[in-house]
MDAnalysis code that builds the backbone (N, CA, C; Angstrom):
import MDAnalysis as mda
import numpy as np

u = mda.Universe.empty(444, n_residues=148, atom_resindex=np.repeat(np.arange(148), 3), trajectory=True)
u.add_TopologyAttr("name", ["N", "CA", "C"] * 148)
u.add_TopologyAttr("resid", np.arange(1, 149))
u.add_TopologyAttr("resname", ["UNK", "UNK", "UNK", "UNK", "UNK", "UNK", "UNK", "UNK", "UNK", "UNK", "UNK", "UNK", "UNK", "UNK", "UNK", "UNK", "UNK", "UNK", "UNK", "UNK", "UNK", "UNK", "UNK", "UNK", "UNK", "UNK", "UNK", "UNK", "UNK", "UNK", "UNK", "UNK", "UNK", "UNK", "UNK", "UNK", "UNK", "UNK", "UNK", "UNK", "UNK", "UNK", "UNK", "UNK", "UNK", "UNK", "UNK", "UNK", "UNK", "UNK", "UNK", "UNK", "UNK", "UNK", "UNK", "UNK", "UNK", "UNK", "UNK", "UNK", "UNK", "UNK", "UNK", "UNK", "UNK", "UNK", "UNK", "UNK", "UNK", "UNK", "UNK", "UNK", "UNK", "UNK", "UNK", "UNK", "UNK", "UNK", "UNK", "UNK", "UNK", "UNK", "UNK", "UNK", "UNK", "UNK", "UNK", "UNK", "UNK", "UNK", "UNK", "UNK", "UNK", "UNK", "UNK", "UNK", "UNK", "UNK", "UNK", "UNK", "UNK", "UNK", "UNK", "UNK", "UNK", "UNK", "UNK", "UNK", "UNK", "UNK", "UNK", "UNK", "UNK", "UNK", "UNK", "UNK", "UNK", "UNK", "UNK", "UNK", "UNK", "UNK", "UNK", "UNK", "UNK", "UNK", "UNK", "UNK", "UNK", "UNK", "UNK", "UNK", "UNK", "UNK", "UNK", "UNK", "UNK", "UNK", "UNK", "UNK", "UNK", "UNK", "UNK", "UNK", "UNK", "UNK", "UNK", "UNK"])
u.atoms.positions = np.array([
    [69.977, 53.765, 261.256],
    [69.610, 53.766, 259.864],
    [68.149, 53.335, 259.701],
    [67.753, 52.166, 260.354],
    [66.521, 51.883, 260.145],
    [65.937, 52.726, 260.999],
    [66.151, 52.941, 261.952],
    [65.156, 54.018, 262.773],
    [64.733, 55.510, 261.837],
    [65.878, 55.483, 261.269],
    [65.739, 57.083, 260.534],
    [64.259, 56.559, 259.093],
    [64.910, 55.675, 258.275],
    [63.820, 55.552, 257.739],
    [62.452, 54.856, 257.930],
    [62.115, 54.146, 259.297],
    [61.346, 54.052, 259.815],
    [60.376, 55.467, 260.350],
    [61.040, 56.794, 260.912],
    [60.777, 57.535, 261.374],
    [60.430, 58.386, 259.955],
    [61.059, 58.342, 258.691],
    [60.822, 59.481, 257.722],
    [59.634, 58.896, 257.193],
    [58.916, 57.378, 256.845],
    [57.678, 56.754, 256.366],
    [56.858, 57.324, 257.575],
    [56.786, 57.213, 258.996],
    [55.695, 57.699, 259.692],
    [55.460, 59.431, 259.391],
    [56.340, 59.869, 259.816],
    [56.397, 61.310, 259.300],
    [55.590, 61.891, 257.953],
    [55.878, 61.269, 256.541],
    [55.233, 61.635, 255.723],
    [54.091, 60.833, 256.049],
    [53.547, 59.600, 255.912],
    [52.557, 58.950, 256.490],
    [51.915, 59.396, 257.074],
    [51.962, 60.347, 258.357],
    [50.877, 61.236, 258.773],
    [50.328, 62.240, 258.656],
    [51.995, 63.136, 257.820],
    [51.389, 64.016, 256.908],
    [50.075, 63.727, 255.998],
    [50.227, 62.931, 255.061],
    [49.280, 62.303, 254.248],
    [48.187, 62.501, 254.513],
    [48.141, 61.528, 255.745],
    [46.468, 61.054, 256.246],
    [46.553, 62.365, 256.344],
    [46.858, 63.338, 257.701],
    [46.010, 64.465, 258.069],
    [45.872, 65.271, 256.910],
    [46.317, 65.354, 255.724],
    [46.094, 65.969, 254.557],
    [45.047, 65.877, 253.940],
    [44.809, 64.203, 253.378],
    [43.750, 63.848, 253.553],
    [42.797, 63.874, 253.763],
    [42.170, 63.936, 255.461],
    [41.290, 64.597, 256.267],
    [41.057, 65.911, 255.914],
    [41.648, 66.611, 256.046],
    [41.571, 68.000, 256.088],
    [41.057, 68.424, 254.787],
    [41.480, 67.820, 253.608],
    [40.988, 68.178, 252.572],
    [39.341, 67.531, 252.413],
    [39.499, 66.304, 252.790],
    [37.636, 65.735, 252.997],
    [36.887, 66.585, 253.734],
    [37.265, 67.640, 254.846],
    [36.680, 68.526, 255.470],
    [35.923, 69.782, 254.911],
    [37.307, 69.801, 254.770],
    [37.233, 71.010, 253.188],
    [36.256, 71.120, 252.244],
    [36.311, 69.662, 251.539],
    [35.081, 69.433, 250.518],
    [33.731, 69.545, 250.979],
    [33.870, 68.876, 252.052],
    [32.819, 68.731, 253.017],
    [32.089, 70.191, 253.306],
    [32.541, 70.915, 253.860],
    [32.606, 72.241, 254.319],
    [31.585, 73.177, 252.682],
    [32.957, 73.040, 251.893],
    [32.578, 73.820, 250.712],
    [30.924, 73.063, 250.179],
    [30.615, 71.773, 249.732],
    [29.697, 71.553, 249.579],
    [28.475, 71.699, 250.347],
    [28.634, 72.099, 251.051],
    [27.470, 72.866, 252.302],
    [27.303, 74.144, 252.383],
    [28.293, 74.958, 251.983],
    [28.003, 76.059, 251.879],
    [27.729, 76.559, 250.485],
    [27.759, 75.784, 249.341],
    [27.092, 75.607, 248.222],
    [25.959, 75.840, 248.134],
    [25.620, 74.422, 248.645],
    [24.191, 73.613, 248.948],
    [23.603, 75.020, 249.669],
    [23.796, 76.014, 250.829],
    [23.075, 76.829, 251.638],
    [22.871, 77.835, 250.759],
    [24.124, 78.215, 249.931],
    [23.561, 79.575, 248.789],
    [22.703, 79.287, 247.900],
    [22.396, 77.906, 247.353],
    [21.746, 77.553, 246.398],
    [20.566, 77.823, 246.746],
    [20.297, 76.921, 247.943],
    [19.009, 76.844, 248.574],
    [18.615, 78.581, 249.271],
    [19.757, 79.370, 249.559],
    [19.163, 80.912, 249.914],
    [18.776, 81.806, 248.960],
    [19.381, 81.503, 247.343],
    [18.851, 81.835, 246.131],
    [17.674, 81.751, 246.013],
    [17.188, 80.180, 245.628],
    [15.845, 79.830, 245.442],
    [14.977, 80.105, 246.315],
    [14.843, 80.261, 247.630],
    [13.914, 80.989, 248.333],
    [13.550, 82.362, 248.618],
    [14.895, 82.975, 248.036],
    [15.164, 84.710, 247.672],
    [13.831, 84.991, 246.635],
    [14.242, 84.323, 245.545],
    [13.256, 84.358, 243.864],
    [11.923, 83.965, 244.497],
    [11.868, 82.903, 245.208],
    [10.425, 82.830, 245.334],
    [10.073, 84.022, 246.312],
    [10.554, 83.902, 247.659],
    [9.507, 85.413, 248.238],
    [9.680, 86.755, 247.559],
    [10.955, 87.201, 246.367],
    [10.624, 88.349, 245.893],
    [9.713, 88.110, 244.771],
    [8.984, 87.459, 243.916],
    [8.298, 86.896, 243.472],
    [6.773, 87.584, 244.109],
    [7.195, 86.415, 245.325],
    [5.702, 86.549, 245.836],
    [5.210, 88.281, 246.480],
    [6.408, 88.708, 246.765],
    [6.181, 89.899, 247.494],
    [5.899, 91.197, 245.953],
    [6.598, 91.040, 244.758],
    [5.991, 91.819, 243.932],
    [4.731, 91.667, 243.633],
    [4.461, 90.128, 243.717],
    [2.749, 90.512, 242.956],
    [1.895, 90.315, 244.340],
    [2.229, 90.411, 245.384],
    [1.250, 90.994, 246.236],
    [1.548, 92.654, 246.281],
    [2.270, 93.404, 245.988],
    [2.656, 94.880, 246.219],
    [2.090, 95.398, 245.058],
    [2.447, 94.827, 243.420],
    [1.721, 95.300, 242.640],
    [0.599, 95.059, 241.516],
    [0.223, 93.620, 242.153],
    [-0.980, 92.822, 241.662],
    [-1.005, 92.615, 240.241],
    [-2.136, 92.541, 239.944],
    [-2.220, 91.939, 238.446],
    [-2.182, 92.785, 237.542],
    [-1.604, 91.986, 236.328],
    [-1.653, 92.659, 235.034],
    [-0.488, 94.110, 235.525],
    [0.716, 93.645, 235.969],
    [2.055, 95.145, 235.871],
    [2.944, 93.864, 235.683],
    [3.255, 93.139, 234.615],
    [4.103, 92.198, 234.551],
    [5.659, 92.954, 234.638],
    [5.963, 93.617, 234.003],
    [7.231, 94.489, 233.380],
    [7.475, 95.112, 234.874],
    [6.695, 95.592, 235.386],
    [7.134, 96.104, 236.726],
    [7.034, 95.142, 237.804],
    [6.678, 94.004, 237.690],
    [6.628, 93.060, 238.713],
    [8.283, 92.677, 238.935],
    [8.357, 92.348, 237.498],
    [9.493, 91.688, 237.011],
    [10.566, 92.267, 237.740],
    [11.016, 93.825, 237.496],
    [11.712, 94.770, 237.808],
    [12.035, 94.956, 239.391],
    [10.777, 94.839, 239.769],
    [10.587, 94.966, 241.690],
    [11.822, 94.000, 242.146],
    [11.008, 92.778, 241.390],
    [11.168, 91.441, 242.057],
    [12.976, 91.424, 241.568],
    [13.811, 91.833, 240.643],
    [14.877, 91.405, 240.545],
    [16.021, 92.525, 241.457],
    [15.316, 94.016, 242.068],
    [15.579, 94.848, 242.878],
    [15.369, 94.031, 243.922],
    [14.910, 93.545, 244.959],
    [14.350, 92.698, 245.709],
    [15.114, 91.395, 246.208],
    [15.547, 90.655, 244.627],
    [16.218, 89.671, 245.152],
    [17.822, 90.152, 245.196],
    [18.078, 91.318, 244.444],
    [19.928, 91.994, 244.389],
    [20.101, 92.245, 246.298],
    [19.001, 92.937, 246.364],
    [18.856, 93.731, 247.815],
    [18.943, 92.529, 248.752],
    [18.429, 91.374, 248.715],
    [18.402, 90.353, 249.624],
    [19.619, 89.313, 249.951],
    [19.775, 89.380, 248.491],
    [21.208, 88.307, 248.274],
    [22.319, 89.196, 248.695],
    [22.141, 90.838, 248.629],
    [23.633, 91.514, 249.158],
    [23.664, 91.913, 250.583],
    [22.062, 91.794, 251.075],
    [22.076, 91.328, 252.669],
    [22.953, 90.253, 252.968],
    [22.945, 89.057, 252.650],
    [23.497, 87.983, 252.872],
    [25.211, 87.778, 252.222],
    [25.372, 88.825, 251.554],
    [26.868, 89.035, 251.101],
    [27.246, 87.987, 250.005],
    [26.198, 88.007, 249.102],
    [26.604, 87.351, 247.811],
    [26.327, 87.841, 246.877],
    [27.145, 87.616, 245.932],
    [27.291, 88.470, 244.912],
    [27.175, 87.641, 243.225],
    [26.100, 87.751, 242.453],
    [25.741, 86.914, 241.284],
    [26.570, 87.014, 240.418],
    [26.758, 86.125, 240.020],
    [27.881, 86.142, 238.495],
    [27.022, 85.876, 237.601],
    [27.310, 86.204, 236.631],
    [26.448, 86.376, 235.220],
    [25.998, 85.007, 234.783],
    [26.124, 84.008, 234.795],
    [25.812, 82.403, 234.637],
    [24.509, 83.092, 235.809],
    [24.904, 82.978, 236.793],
    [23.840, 82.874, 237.843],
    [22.566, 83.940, 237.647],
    [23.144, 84.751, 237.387],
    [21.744, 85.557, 236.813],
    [20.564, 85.514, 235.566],
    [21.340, 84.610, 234.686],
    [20.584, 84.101, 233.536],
    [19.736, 82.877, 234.340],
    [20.596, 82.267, 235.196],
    [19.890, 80.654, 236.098],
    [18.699, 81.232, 236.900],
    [19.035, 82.723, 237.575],
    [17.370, 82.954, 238.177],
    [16.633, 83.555, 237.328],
    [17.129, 84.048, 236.095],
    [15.809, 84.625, 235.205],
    [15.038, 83.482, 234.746],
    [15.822, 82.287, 234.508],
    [14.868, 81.064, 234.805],
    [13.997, 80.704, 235.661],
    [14.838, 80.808, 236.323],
    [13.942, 80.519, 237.710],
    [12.883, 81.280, 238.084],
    [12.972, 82.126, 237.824],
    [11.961, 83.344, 238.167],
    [10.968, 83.245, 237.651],
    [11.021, 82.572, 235.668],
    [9.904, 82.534, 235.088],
    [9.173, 81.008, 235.159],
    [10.149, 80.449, 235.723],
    [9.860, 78.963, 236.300],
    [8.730, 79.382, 237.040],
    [8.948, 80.259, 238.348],
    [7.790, 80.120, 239.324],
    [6.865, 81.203, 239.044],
    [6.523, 81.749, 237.907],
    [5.365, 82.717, 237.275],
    [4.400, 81.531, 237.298],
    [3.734, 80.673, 236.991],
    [2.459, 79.906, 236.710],
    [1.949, 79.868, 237.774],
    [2.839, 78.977, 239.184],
    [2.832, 79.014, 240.472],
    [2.166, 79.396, 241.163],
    [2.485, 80.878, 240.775],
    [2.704, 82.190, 241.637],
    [1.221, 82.750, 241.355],
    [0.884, 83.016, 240.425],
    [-0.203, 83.128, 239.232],
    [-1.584, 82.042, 239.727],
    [-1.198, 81.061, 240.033],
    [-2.199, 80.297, 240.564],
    [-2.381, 80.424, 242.074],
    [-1.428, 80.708, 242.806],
    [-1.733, 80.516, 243.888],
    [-2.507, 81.797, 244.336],
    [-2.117, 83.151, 243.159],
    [-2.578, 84.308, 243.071],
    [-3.837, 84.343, 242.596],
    [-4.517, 84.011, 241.777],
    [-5.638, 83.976, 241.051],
    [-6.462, 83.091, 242.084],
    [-6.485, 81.966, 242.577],
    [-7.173, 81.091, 243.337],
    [-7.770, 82.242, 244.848],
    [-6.821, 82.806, 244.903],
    [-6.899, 83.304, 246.528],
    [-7.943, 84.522, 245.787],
    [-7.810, 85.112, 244.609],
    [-9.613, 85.925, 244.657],
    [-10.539, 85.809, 244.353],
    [-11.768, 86.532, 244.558],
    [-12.931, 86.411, 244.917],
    [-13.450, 86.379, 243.349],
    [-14.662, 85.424, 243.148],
    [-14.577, 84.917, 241.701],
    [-15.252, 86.165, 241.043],
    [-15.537, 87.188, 241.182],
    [-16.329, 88.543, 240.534],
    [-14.844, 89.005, 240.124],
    [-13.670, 89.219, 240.741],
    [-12.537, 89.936, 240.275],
    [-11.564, 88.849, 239.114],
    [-11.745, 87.303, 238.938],
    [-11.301, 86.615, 238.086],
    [-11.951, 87.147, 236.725],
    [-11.288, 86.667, 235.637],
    [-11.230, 87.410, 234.085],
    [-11.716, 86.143, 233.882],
    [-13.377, 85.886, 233.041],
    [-13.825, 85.012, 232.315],
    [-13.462, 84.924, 231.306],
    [-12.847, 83.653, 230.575],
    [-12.430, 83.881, 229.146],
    [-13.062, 83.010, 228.445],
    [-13.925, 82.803, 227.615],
    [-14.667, 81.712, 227.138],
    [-13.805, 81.363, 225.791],
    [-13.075, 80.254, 226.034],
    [-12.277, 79.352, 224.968],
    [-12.974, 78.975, 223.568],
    [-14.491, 78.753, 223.560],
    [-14.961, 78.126, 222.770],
    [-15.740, 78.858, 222.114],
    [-14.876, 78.454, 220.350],
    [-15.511, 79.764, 219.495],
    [-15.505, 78.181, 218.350],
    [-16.074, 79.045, 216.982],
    [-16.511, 78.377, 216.071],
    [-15.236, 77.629, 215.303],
    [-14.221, 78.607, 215.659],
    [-12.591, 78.334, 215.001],
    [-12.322, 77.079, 216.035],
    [-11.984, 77.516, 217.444],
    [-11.807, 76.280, 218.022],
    [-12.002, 75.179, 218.295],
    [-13.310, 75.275, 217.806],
    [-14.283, 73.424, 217.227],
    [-13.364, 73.209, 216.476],
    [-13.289, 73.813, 215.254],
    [-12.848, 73.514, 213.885],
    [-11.489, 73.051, 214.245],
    [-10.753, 73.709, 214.941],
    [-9.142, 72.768, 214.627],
    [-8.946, 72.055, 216.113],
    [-9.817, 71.965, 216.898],
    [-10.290, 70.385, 218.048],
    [-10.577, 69.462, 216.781],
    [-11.543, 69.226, 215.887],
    [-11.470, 68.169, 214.686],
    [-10.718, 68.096, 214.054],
    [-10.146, 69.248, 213.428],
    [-8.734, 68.916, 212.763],
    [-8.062, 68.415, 213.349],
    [-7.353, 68.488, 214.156],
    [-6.645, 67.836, 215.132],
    [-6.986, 66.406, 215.876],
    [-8.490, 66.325, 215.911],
    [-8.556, 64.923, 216.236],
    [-8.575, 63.924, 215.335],
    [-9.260, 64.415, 213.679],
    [-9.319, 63.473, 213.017],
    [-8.000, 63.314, 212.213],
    [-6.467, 64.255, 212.116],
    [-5.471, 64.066, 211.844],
    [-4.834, 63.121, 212.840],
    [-5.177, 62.810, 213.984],
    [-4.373, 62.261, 214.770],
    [-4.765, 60.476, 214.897],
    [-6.021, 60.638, 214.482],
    [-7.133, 59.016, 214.040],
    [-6.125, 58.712, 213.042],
    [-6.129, 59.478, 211.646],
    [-5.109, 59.083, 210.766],
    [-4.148, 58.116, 210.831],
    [-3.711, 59.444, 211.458],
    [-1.642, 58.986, 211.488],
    [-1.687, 57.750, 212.049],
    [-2.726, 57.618, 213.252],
    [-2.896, 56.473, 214.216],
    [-2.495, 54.758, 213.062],
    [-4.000, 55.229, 212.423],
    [-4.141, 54.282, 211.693],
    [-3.283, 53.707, 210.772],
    [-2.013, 54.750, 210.003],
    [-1.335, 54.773, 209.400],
    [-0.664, 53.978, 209.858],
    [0.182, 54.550, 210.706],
    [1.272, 53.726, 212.329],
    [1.112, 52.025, 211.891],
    [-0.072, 52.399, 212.635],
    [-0.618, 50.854, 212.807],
    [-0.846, 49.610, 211.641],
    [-1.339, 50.472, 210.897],
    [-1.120, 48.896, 209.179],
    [0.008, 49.336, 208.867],
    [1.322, 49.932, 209.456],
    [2.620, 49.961, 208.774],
    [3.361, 48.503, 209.728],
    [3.085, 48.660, 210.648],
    [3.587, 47.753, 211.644],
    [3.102, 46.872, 212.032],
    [1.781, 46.277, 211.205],
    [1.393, 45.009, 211.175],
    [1.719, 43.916, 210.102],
])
């Protein structure tokens, strides 16, 4: 009698644990292979990124765009994954996340005769640099004898 229920507590008892285990493995397992698609995403977006606007340079935004999301479908279904609609709104983020980036690291690398001079400073833009500075003296001041 006691042997039997001695023997039925070890029995489930090890069930348990190795259940246990196996499921911490599991998690284990799955969160790594998460973590690897995540991280094979985000480096997808950036080199198709980088590879449209070296293929079709400046000023083809609409077709950059287009390349680059052909590019990353083609790469990610190399690798046998497949985007769900959440995830595709998350790299159109992403994508426009790394436009400035991309843009700088693009613009820096040419030769300063092919950069676009834009001269910022016109008679309007004085004008609301003061507006703006002497509204902001204001408020300052305002702030400040309210809370003294």
């Amino acid at each position: 009698m006691i042997s039997s229920i001695v023997g039925f507590f070890a029995t489930h008892f090890l069930e348990t644990i190795l259940t246990i285990l196996v499921g911490k493995m599991i998690k284990q397992m799955v969160e790594q292979v998460g973590s690897n698609r995540a991280e094979l995403i985000r480096e997808t977006v950036i080199t198709a990124m980088y590879w449209a606007e070296q293929k079709f340079g400046i000023a083809s935004g609409p077709l950059k765009w287009e390349k680059a999301w052909r590019m990353i479908r083609e790469i990610l279904e190399d690798h046998n994954i497949k985007l769900k609609q959440k995830e595709e709104k998350e790299i159109e983020v992403m994508m426009e996340s790394y436009v400035p980036e991309i843009n700088a690291t693009t613009y820096s690398a040419l030769p300063e005769e092919k950069t676009l001079k834009r001269d910022t400073k016109s008679a309007e833009y004085d004008m609301w640099i003061e507006y703006l500075r002497d509204k902001y003296i204001a408020e300052t001041k305002a702030y400040n004898e309210q809370n003294k």
